[in-house]
N, C-alpha and C positions, 0 to 999 in steps of 0.2 A: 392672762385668762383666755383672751382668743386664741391664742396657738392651743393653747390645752382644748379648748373647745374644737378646735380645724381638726385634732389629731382622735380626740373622742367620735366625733361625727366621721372620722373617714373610718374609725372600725366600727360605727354602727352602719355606715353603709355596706362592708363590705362583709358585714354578718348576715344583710339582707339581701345579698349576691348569692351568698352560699343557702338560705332558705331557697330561692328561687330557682336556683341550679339541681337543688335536693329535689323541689316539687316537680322539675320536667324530666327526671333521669330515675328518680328511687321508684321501690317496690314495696308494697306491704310483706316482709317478712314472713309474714304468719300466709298469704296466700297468694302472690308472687304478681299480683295483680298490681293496677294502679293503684293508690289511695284512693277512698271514695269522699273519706272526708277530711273536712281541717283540722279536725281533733285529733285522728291517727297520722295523719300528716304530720302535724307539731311534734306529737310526743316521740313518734319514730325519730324526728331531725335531731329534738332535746337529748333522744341518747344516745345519738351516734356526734355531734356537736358539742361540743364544751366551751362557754364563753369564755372570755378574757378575764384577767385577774380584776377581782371587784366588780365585775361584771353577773348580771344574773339572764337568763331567759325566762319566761311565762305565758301561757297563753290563755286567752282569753273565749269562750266558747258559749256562743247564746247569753250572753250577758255577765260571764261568770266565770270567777279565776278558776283554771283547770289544772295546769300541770305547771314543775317549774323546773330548771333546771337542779342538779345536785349542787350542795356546798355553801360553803355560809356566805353571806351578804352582809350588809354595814346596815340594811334594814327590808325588810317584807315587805315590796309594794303588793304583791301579790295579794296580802293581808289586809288591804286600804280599799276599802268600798268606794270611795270617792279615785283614785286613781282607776282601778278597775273598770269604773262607768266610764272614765275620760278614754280609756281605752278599747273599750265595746266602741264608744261613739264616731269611732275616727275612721272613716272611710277612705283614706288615701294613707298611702307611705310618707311617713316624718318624719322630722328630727327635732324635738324639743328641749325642753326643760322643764322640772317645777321642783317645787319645794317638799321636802321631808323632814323625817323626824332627825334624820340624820345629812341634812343640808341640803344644796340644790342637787340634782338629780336630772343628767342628759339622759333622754330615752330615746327609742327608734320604735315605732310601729310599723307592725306591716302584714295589713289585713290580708286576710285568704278567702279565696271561696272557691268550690270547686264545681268544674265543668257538670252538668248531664241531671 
């Protein structure tokens, strides 16, 4: 279980390399501009990004599930009130775990907020 764990955790860090790269270099499509916010941020990443197999993305926006990646999942955290708050609440970049309806569940966060 730790190796599966080493090997989950290094594709959730390196899914939050490619957020990070996306937020200093992309454009709003629609007006060539920076992003102004997290929400057009996110969803522009979600659909030029495709997570890993089993894998899902979402984001989380003023308290509140917002967008989520396309395809099916083994279960809707996006849909869990109680995950959703855990993930409003988290002010720093992590790597967890917790429990679901469909067993334990590694997550990564990784809050946004933008400059101005």
């Amino acid at each position: 279980q730790a190796e599966l764990d080493r090997q989950v955790d290094a594709q959730l860090l390196s899914e939050a390399d490619k957020l990070r790269a996306f937020a200093r270099t992309s454009r709003d499509p629609y007006s060539g501009e920076r992003f102004t916010t997290g929400a057009s941020l996110l969803t522009a990443f979600m659909a030029v990004h495709r997570p890993e197999h089993n894998a899902a993305f979402f984001s989380v926006v003023n308290g509140r599930a917002d967008r989520r990646s396309p395809g099916p999942v083994p279960v809707r955290l996006d849909r869990d009130p109680e995950v959703v708050a855990l993930m409003a609440r988290t002010a720093d970049t992590r790597i967890r775990s917790l429990d679901s309806r469909a067993g334990t569940v590694r997550y990564g966060v990784v809050p946004v907020q933008m400059a101005g």
